[in-house]
PDB file with SEQRES, HELIX, SHEET and CRYST1 records, atoms N, CA, C and O in Angstrom:
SEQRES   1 A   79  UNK UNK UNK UNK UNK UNK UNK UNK UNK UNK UNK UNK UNK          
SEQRES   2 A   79  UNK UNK UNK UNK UNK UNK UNK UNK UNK UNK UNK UNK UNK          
SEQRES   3 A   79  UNK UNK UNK UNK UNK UNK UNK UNK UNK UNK UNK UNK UNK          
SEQRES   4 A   79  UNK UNK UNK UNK UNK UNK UNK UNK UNK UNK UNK UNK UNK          
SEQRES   5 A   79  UNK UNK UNK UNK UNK UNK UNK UNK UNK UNK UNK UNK UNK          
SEQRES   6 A   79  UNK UNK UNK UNK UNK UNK UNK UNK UNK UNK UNK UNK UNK          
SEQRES   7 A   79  UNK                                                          
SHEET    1 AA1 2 UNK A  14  UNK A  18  0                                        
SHEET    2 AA1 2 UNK A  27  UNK A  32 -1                                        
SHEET    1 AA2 3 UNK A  37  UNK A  41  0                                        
SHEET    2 AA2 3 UNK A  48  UNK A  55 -1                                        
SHEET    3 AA2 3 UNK A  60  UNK A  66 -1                                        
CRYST1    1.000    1.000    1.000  90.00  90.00  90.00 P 1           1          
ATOM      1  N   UNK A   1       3.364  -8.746   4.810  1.00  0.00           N  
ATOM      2  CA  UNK A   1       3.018  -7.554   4.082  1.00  0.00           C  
ATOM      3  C   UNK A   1       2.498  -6.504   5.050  1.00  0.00           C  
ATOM      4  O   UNK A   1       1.847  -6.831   6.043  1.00  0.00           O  
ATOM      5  N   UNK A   2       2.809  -5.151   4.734  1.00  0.00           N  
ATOM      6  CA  UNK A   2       2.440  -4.411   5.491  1.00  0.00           C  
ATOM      7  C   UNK A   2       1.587  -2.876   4.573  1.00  0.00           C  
ATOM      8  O   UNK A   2       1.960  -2.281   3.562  1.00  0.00           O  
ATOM      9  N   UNK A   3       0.879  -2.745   5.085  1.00  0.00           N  
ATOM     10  CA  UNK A   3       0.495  -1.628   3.942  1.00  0.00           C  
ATOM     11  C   UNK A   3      -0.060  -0.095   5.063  1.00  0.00           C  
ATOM     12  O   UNK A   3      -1.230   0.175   5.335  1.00  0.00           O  
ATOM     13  N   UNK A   4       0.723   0.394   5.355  1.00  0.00           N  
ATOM     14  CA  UNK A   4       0.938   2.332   5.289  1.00  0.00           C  
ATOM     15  C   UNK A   4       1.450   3.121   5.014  1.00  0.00           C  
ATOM     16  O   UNK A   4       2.410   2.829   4.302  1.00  0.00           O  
ATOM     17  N   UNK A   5       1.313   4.285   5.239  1.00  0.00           N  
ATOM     18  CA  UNK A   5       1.491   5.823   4.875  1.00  0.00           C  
ATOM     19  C   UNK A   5       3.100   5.822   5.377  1.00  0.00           C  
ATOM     20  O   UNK A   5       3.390   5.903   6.571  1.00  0.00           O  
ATOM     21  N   UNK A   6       4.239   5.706   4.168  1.00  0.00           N  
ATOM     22  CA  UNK A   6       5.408   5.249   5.136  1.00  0.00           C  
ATOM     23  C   UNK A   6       6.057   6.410   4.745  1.00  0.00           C  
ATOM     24  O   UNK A   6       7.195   6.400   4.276  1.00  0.00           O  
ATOM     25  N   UNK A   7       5.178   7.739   4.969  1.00  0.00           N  
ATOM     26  CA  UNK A   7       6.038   9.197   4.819  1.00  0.00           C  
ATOM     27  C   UNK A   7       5.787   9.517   6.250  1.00  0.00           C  
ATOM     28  O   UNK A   7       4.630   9.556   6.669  1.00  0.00           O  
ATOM     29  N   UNK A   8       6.865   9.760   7.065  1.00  0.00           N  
ATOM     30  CA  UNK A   8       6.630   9.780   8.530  1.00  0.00           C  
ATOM     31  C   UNK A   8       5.730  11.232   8.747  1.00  0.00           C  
ATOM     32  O   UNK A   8       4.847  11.367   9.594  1.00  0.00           O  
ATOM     33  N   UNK A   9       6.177  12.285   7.767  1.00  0.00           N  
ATOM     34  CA  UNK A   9       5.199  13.506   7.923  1.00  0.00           C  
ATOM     35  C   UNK A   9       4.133  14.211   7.110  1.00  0.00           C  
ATOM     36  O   UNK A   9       3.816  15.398   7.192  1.00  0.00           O  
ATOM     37  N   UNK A  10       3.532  13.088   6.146  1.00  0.00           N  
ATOM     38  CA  UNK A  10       2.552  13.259   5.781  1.00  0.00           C  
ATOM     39  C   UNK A  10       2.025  12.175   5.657  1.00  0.00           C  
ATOM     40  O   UNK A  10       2.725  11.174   5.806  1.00  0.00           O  
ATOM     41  N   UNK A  11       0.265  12.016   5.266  1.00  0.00           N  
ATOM     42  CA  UNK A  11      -0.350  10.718   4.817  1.00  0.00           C  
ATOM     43  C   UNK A  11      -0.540  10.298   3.593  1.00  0.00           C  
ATOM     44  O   UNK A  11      -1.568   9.995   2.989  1.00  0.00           O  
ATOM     45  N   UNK A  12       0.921  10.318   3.193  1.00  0.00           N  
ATOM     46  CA  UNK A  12       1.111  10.512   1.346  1.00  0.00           C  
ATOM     47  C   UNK A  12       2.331   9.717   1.240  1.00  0.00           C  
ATOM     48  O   UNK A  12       3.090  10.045   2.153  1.00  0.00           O  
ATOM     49  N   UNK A  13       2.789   8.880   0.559  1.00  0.00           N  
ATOM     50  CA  UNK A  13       2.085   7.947  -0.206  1.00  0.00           C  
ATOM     51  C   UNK A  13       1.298   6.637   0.422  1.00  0.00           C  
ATOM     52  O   UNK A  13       1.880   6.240   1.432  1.00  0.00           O  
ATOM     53  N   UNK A  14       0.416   6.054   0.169  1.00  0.00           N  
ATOM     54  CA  UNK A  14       0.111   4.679   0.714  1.00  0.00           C  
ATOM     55  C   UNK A  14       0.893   3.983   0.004  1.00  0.00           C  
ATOM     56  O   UNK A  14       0.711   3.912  -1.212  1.00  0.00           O  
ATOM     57  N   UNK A  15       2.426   3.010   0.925  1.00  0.00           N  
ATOM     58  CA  UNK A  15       2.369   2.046   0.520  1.00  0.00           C  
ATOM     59  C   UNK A  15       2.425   1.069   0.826  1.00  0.00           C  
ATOM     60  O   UNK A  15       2.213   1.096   2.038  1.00  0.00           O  
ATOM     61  N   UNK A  16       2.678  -0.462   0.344  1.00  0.00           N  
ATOM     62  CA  UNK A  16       2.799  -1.821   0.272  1.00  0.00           C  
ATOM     63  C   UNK A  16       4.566  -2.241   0.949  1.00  0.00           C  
ATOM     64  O   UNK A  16       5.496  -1.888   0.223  1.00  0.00           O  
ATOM     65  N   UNK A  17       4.768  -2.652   1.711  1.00  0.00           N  
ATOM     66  CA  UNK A  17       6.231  -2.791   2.007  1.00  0.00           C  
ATOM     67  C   UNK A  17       5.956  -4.863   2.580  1.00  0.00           C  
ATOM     68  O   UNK A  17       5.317  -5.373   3.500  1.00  0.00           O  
ATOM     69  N   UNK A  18       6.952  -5.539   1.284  1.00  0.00           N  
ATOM     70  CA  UNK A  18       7.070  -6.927   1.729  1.00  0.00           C  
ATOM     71  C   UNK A  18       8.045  -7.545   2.414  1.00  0.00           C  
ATOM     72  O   UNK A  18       9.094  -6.943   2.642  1.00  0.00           O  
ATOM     73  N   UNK A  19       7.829  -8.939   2.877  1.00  0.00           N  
ATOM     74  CA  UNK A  19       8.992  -9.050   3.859  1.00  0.00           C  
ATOM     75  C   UNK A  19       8.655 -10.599   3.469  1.00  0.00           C  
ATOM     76  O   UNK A  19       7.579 -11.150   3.701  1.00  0.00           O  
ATOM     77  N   UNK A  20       9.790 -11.197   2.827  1.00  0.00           N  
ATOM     78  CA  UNK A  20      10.553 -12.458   2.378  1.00  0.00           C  
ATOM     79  C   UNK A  20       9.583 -13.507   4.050  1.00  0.00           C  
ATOM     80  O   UNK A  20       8.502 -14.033   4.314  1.00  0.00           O  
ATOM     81  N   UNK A  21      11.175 -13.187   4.798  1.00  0.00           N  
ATOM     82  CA  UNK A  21      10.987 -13.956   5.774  1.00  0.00           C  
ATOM     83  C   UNK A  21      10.525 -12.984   7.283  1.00  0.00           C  
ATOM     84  O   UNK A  21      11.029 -12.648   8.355  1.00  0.00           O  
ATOM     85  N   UNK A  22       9.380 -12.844   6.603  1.00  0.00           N  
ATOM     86  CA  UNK A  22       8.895 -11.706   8.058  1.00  0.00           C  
ATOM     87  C   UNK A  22       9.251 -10.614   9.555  1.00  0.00           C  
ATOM     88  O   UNK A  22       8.738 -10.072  10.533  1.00  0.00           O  
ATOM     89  N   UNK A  23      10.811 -10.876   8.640  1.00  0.00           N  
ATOM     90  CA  UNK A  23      11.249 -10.049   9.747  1.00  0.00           C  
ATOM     91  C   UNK A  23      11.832  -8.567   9.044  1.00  0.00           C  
ATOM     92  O   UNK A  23      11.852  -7.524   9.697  1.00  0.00           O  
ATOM     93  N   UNK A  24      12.147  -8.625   8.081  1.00  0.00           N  
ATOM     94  CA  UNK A  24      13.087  -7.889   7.042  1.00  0.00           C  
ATOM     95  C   UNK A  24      12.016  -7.283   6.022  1.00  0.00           C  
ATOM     96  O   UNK A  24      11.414  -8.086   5.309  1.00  0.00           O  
ATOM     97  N   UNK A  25      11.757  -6.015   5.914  1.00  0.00           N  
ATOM     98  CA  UNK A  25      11.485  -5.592   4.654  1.00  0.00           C  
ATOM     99  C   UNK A  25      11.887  -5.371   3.421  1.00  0.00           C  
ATOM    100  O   UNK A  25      12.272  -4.205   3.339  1.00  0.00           O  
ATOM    101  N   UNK A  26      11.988  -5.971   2.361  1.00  0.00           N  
ATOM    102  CA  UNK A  26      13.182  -5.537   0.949  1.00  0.00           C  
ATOM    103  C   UNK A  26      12.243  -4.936   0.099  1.00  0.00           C  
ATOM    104  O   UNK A  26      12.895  -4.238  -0.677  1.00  0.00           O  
ATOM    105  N   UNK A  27      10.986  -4.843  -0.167  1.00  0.00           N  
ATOM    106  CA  UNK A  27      10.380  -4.113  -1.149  1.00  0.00           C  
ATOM    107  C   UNK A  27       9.796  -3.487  -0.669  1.00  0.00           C  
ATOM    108  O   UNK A  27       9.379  -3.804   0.445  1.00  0.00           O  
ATOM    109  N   UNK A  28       9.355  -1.920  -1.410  1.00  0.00           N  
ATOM    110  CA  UNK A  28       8.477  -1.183  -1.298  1.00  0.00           C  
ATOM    111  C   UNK A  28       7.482  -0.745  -2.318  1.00  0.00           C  
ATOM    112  O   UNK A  28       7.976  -0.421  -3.398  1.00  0.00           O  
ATOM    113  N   UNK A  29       6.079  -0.658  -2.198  1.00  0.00           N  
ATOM    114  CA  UNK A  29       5.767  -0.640  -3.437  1.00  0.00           C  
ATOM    115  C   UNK A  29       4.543   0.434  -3.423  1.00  0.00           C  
ATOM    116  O   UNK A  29       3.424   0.176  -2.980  1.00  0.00           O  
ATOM    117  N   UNK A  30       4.907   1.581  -3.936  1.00  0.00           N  
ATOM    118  CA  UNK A  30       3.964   2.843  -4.133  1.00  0.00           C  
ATOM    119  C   UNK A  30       2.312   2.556  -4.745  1.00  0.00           C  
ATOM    120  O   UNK A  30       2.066   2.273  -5.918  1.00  0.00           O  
ATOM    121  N   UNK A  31       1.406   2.688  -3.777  1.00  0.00           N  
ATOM    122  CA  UNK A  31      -0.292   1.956  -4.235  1.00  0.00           C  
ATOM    123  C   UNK A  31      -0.849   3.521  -4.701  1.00  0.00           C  
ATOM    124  O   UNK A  31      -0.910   3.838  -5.889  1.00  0.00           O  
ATOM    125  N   UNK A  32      -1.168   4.268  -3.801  1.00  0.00           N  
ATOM    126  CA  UNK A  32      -2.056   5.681  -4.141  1.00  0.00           C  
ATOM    127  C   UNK A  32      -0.951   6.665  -3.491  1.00  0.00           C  
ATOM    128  O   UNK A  32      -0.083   6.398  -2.660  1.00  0.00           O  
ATOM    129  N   UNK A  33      -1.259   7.913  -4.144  1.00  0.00           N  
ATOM    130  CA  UNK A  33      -0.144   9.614  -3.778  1.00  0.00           C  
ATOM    131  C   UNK A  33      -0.703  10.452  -4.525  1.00  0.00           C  
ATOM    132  O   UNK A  33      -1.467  10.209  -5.459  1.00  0.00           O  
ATOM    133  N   UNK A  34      -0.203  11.872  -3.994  1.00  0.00           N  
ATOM    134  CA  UNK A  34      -0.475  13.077  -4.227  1.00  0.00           C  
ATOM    135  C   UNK A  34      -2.065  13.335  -3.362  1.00  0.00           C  
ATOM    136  O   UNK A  34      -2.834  14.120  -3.915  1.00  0.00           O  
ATOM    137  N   UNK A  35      -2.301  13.001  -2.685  1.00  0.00           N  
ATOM    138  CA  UNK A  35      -3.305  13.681  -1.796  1.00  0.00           C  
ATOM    139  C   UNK A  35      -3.338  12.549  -0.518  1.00  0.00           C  
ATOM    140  O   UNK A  35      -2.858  11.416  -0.555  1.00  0.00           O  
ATOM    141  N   UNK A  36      -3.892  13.053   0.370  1.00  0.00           N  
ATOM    142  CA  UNK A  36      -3.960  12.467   2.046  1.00  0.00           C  
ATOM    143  C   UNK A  36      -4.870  11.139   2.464  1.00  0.00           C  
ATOM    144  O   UNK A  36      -6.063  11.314   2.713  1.00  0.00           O  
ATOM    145  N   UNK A  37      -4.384  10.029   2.524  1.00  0.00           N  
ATOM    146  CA  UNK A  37      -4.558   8.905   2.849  1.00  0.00           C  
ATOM    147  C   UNK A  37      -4.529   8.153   4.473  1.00  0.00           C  
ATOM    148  O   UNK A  37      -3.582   7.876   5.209  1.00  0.00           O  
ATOM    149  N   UNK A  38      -5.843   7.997   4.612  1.00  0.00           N  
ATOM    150  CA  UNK A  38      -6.047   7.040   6.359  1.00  0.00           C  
ATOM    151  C   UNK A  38      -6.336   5.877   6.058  1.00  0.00           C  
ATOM    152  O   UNK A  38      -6.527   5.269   5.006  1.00  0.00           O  
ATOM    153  N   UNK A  39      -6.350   5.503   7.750  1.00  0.00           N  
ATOM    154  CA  UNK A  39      -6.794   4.406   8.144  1.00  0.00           C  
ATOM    155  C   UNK A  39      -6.680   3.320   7.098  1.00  0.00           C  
ATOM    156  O   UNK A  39      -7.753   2.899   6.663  1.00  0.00           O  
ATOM    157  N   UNK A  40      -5.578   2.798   6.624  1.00  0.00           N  
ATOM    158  CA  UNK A  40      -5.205   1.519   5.678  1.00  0.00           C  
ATOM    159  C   UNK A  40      -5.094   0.223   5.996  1.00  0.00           C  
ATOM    160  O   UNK A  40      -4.029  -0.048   6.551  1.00  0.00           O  
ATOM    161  N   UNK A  41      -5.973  -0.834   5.803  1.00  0.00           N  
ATOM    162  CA  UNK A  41      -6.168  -1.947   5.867  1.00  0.00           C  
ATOM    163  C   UNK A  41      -6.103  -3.091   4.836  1.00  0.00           C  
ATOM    164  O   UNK A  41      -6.934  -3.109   3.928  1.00  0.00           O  
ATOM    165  N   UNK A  42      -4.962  -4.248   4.949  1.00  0.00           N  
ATOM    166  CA  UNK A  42      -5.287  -5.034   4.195  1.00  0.00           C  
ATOM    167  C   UNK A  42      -6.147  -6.543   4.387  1.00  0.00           C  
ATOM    168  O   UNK A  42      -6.975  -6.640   5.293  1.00  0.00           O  
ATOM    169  N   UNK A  43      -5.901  -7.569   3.557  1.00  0.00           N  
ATOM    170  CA  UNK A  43      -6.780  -8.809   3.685  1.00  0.00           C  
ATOM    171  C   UNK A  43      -6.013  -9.506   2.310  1.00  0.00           C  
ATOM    172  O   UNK A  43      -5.635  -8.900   1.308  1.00  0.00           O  
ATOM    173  N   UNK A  44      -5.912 -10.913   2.580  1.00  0.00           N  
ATOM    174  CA  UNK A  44      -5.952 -11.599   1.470  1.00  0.00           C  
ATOM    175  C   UNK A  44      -6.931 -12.278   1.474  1.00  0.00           C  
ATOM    176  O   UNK A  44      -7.391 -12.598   2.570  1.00  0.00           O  
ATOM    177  N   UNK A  45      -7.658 -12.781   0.115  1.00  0.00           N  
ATOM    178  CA  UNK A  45      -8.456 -13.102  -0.310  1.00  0.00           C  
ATOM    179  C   UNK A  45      -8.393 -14.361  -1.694  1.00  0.00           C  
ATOM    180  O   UNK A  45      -8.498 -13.414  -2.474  1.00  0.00           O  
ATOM    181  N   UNK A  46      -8.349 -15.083  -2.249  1.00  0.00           N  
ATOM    182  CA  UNK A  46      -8.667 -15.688  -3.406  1.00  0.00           C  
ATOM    183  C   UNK A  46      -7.398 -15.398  -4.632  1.00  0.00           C  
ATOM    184  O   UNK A  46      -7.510 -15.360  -5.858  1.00  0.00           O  
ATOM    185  N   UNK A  47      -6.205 -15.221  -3.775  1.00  0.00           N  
ATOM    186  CA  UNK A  47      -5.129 -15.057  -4.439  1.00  0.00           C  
ATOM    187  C   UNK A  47      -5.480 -13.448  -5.080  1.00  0.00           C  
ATOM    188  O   UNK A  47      -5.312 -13.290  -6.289  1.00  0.00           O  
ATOM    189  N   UNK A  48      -5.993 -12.212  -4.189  1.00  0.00           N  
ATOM    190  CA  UNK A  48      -5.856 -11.323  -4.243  1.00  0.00           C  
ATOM    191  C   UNK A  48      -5.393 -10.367  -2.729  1.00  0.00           C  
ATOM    192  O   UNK A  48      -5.633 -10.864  -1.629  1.00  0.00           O  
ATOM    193  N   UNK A  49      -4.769  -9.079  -2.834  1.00  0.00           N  
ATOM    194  CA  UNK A  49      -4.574  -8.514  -1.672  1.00  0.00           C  
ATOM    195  C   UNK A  49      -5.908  -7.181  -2.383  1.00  0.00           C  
ATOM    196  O   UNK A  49      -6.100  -6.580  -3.440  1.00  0.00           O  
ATOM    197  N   UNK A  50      -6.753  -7.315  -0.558  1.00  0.00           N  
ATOM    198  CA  UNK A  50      -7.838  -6.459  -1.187  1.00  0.00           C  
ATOM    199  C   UNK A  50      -7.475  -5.078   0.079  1.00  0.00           C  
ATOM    200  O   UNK A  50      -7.426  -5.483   1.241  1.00  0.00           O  
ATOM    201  N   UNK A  51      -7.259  -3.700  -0.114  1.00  0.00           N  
ATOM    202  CA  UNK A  51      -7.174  -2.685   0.337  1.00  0.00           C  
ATOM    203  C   UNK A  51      -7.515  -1.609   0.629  1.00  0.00           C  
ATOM    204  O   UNK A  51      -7.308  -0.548   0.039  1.00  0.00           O  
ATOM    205  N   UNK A  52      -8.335  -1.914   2.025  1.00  0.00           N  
ATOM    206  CA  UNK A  52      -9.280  -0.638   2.159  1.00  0.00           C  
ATOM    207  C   UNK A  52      -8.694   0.715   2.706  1.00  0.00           C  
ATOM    208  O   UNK A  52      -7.988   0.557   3.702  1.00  0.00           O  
ATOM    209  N   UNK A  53      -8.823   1.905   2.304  1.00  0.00           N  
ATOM    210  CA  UNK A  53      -8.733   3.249   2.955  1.00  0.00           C  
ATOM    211  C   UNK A  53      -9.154   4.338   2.861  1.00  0.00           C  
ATOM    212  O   UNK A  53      -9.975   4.532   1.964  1.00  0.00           O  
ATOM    213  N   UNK A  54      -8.815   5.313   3.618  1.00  0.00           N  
ATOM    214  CA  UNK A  54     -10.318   6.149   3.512  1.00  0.00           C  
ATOM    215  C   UNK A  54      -9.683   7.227   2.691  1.00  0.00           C  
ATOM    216  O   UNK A  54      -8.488   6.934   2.687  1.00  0.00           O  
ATOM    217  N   UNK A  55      -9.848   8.288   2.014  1.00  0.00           N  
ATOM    218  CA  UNK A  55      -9.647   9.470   1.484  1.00  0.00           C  
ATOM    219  C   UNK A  55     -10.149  10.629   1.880  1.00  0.00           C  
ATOM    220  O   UNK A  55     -11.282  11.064   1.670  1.00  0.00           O  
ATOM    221  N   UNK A  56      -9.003  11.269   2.641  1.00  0.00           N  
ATOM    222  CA  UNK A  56      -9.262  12.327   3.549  1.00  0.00           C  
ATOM    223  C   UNK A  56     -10.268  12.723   4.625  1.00  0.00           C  
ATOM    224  O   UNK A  56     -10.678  13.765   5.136  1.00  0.00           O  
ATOM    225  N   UNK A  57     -10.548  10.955   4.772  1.00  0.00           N  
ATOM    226  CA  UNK A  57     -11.834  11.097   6.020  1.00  0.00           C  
ATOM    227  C   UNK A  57     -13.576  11.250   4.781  1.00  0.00           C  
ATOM    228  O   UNK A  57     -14.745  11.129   5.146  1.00  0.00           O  
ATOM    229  N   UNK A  58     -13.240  11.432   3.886  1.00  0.00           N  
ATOM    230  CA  UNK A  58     -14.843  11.713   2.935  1.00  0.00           C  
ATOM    231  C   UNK A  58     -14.483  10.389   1.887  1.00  0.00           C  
ATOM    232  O   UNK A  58     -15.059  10.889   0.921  1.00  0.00           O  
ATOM    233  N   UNK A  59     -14.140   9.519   1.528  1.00  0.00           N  
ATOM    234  CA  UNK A  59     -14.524   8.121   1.021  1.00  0.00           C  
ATOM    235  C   UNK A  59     -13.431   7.062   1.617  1.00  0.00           C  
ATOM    236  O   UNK A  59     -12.451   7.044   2.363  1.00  0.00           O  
ATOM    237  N   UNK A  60     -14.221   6.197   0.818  1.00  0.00           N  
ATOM    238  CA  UNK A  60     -13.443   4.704   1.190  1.00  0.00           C  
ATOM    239  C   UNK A  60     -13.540   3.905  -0.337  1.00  0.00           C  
ATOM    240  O   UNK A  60     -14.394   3.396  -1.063  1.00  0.00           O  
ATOM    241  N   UNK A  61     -12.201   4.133  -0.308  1.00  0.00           N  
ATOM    242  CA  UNK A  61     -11.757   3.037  -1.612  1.00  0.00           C  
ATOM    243  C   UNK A  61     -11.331   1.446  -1.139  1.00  0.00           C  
ATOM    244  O   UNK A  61     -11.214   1.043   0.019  1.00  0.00           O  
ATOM    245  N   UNK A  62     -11.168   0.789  -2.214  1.00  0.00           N  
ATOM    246  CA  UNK A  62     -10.596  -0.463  -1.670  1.00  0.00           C  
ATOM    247  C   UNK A  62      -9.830  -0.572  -3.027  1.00  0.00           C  
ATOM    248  O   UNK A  62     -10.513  -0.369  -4.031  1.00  0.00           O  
ATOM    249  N   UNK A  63      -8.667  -0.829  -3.180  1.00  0.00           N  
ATOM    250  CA  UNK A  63      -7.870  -1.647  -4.199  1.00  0.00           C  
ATOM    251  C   UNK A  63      -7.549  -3.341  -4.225  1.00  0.00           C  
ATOM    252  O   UNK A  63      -7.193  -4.111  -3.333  1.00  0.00           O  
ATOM    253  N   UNK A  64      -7.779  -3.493  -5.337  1.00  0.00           N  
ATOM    254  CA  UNK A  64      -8.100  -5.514  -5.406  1.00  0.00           C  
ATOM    255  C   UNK A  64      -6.320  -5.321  -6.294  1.00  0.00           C  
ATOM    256  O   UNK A  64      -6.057  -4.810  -7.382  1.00  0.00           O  
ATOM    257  N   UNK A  65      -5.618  -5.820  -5.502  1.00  0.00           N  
ATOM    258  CA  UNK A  65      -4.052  -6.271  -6.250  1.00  0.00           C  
ATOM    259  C   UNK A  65      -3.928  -8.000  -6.124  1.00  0.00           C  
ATOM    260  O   UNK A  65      -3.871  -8.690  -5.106  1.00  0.00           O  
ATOM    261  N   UNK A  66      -3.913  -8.348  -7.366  1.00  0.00           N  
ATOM    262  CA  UNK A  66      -3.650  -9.989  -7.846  1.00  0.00           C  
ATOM    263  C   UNK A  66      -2.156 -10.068  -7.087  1.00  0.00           C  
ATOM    264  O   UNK A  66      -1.461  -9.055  -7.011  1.00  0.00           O  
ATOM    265  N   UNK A  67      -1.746 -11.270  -6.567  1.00  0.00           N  
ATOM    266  CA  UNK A  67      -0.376 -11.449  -5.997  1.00  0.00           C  
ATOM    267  C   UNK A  67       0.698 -11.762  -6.647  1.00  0.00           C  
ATOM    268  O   UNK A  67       1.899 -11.782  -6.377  1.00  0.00           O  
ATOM    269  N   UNK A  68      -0.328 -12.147  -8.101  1.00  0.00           N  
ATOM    270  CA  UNK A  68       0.713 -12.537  -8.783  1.00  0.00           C  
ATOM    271  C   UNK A  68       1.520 -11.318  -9.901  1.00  0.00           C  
ATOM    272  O   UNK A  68       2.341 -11.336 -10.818  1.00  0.00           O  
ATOM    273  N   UNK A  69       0.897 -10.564  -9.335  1.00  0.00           N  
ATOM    274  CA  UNK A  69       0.951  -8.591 -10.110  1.00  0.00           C  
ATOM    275  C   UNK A  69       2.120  -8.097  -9.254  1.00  0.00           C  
ATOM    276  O   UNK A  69       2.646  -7.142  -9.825  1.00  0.00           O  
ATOM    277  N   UNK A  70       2.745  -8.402  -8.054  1.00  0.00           N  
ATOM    278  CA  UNK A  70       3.239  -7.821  -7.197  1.00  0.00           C  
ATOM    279  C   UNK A  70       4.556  -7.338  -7.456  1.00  0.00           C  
ATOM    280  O   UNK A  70       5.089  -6.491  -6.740  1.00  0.00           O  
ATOM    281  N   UNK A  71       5.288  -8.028  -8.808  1.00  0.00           N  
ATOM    282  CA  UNK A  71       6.253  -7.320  -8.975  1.00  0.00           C  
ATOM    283  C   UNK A  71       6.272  -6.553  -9.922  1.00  0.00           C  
ATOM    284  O   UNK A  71       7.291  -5.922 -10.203  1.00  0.00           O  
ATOM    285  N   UNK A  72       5.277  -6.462 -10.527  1.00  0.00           N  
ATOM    286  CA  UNK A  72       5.159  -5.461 -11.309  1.00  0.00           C  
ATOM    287  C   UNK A  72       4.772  -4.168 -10.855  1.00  0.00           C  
ATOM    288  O   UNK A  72       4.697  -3.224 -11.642  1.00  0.00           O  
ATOM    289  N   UNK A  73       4.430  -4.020  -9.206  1.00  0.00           N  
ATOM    290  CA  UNK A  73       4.170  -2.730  -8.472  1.00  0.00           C  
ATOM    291  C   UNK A  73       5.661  -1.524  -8.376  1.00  0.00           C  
ATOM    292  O   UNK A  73       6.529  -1.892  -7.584  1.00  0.00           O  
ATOM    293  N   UNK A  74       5.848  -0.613  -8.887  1.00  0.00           N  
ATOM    294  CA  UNK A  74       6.884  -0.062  -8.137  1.00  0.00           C  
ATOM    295  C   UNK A  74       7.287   1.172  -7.106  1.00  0.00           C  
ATOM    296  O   UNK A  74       6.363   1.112  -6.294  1.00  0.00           O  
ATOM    297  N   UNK A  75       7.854   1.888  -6.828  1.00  0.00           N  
ATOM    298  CA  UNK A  75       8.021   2.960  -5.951  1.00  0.00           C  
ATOM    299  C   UNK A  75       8.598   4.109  -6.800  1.00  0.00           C  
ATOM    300  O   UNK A  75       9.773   3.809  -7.014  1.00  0.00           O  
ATOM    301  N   UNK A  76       8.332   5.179  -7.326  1.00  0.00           N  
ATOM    302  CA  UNK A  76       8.383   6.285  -8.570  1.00  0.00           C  
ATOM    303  C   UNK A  76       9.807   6.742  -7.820  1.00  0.00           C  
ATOM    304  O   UNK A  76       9.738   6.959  -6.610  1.00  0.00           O  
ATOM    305  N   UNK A  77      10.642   6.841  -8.257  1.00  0.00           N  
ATOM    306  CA  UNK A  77      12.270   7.835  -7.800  1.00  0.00           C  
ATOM    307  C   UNK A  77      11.708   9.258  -7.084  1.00  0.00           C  
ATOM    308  O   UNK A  77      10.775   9.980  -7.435  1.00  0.00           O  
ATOM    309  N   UNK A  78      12.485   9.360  -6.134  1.00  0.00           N  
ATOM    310  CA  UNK A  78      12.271  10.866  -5.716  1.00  0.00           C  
ATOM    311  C   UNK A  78      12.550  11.739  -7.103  1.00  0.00           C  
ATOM    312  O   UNK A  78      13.108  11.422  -8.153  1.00  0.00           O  
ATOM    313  N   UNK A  79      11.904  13.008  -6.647  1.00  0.00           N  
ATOM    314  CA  UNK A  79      12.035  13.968  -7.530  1.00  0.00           C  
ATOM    315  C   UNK A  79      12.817  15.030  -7.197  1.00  0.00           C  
ATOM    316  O   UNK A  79      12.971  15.957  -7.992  1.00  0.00           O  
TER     317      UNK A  79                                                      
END                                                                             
């Protein structure tokens, strides 16, 4: 699992991108957007993925995603 900002020219959207057999990415999965996202860190934990990052340098959120929630995450269609 990998979790960043996978808009090469902005820090918008944070997301989640998985990989089967660790070499290959096939999913992508849209976490937070519409405003500027750093420094993203994950962790597993207790059959949760817990996700810290900062918001625009003035907070720090963390998102708690169950693993077993993961396909129910998705990536919104361009607009």
């Amino acid at each position: 699992m990998l979790v960043s900002n996978s808009n090469p020219k902005r820090r918008d959207p944070l997301t989640l991108a998985i990989s089967r057999n660790g070499l290959v990415y096939t999913q992508l999965f849209y976490l937070v957007g519409g405003r500027h996202v750093d420094y993203p860190h994950i962790i597993e934990h207790d059959g949760h993925l817990l996700i810290a990052f900062s918001g625009a340098k003035q907070t720090m959120e963390v998102l708690n995603v169950s693993l077993d929630d993961l396909d129910d995450l998705t990536m919104p269609s361009r607009q």
